[in-house]
N, C-alpha and C positions, 0 to 999 in steps of 0.2 A: 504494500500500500504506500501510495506517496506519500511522503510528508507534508505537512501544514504550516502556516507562518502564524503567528499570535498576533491579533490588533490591536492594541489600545482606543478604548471608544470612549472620546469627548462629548457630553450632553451640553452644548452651550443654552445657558438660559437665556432672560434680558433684565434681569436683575443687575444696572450696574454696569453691565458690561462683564460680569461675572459670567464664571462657568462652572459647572460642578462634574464628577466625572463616575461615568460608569466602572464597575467594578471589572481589572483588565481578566481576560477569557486564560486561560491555561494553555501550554504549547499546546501544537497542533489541533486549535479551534480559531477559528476566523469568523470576524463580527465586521459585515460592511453597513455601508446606509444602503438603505430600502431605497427601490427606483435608481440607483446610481452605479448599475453594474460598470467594469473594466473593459474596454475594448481598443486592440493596438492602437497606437494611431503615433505618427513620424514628432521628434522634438521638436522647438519651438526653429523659425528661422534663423540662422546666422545671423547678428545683431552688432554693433559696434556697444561697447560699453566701456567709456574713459579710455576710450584707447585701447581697449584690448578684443578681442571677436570671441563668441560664442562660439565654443567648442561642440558642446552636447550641453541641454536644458530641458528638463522638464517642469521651469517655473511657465505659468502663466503669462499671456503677455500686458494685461493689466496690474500695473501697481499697485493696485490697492484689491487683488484676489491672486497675488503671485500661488499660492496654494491652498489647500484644503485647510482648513483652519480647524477642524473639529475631529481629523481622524488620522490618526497617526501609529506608525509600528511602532512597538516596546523598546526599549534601549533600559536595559535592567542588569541586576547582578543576582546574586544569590542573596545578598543584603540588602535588597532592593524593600523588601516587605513585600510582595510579588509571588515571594518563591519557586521563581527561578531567573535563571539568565536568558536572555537575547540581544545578539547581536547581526546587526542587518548591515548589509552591502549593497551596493546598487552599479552597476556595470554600465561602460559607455564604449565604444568603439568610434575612434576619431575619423573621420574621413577623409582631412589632412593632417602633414605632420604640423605639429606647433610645438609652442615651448610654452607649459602650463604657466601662469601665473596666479590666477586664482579662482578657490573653487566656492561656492555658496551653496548652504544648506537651510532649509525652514525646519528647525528644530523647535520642541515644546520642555519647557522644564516641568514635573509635575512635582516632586518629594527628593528631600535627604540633599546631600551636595549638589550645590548647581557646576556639575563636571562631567566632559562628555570628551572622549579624545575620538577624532576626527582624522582618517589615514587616506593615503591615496596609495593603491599597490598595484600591481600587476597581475596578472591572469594564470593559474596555472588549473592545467585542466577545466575551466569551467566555473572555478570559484577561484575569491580571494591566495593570491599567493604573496611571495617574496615586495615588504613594507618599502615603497620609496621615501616615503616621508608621512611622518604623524605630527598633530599639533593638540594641544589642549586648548578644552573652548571651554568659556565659564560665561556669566552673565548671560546664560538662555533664557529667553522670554517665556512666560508661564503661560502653561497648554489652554487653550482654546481661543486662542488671538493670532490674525492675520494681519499685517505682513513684512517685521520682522524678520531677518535671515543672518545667521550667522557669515563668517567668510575670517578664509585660513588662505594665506599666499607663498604657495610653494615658487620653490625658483631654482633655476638649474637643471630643470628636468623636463626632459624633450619627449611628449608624445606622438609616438610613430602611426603612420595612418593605416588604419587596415587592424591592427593591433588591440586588444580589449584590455581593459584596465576596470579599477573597481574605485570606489570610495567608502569606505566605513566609518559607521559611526557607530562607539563601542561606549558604555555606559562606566564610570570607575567608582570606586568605593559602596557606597550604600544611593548610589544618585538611580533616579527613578524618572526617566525623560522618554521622548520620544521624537521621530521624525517623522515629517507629518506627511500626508500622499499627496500627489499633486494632482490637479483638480484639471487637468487637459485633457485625460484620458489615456494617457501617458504608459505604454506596458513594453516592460522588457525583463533581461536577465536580473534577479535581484537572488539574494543568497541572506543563508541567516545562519545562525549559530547558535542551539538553545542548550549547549553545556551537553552533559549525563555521554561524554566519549562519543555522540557521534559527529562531531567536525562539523564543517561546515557542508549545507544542504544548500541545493541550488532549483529553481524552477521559474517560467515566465509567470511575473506576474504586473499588477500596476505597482508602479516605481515611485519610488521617495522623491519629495520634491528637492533638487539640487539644480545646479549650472556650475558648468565648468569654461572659464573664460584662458583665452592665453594672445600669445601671439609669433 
């Protein structure tokens, strides 16, 4: 039987501006919104932004709905209060080469340390391999708000075209976060990691909202 990805489901009220949040599902159960099934569809156009081009994106092209604000995968540990781990990747394949500069993520902070370490790696077999560069992100905006995005700036490192690569985002200490889906319809290779020996798992699905910009 295949395996499953764990969702975290945000109930955003209008209290405020407040959100309160559903209780997260156990590995391998998935909890989408009703009416809003997944279906392929190409990332956003090549963009200029400050000078540098749109790599691969699955934000939104509106600023003010870059992604789904209410529904987001797990980013947990063992000490998460959770009771278990996950950790999700999201894969891009460049179609030219470029030299990364910088990548953005819609992350949500929910509990425990606001700390999330944030990796760019390369591809082996299929899932997450060999770490090019990791960065620690802190001041995550708290879950059920749009559209805030993190951003880590790698440098010195040349993505080849044709070549798959990954991004991770990996939860540390007792922090209890998530990244959130992107609201384009947005579906590709995406991988996760929910501890107990079996490595990392890989299948299409809809894809975390990120952009990866270079030049």
């Amino acid at each position: 039987m295949r395996s499953s990805f764990a969702l975290a489901a945000l109930l955003a009220t209008t209290l405020g501006g407040t959100c309160s949040f559903a209780a997260a599902p156990q590995p391998g159960t998935t909890t989408t919104a009703p009416g809003t099934p997944f279906h392929a569809a190409s990332p956003a156009a090549l963009r200029d932004s400050g000078g540098l081009q749109e790599i691969y994106s699955t934000f939104g092209t509106d600023a003010s709905a870059l992604y789904d604000c209410c529904f987001a995968y797990n980013l947990t540990t063992l000490y998460s209060g959770t009771g278990f781990k996950e950790t999700m990747a999201m894969a891009f394949t460049p179609a030219r080469t470029a030299e990364v500069r910088r990548i953005e993520l819609g992350l949500s902070w929910f509990q425990g340390p606001n700390l999330v370490d944030v990796a760019l790696a390369e591809d082996a077999g299929g899932v997450p391999g060999n770490t090019l560069k990791v960065f620690k992100v802190t001041d995550i905006p708290a879950g059920g708000n749009c559209c805030d995005f993190m951003s880590v700036s790698p440098r010195g490192i040349t993505l080849e075209a044709g070549r798959t690569y990954w991004v991770v985002a990996k939860a540390k200490g007792a922090a209890y976060a998530g990244w959130n889906l992107n609201n384009i319809l947005a579906y590709g290779p995406i991988a996760y990691d929910v501890g107990q020996h079996l490595g990392w798992q890989a299948e299409i699905a809809g894809q975390a909202a990120f952009r990866v910009l270079g030049r």
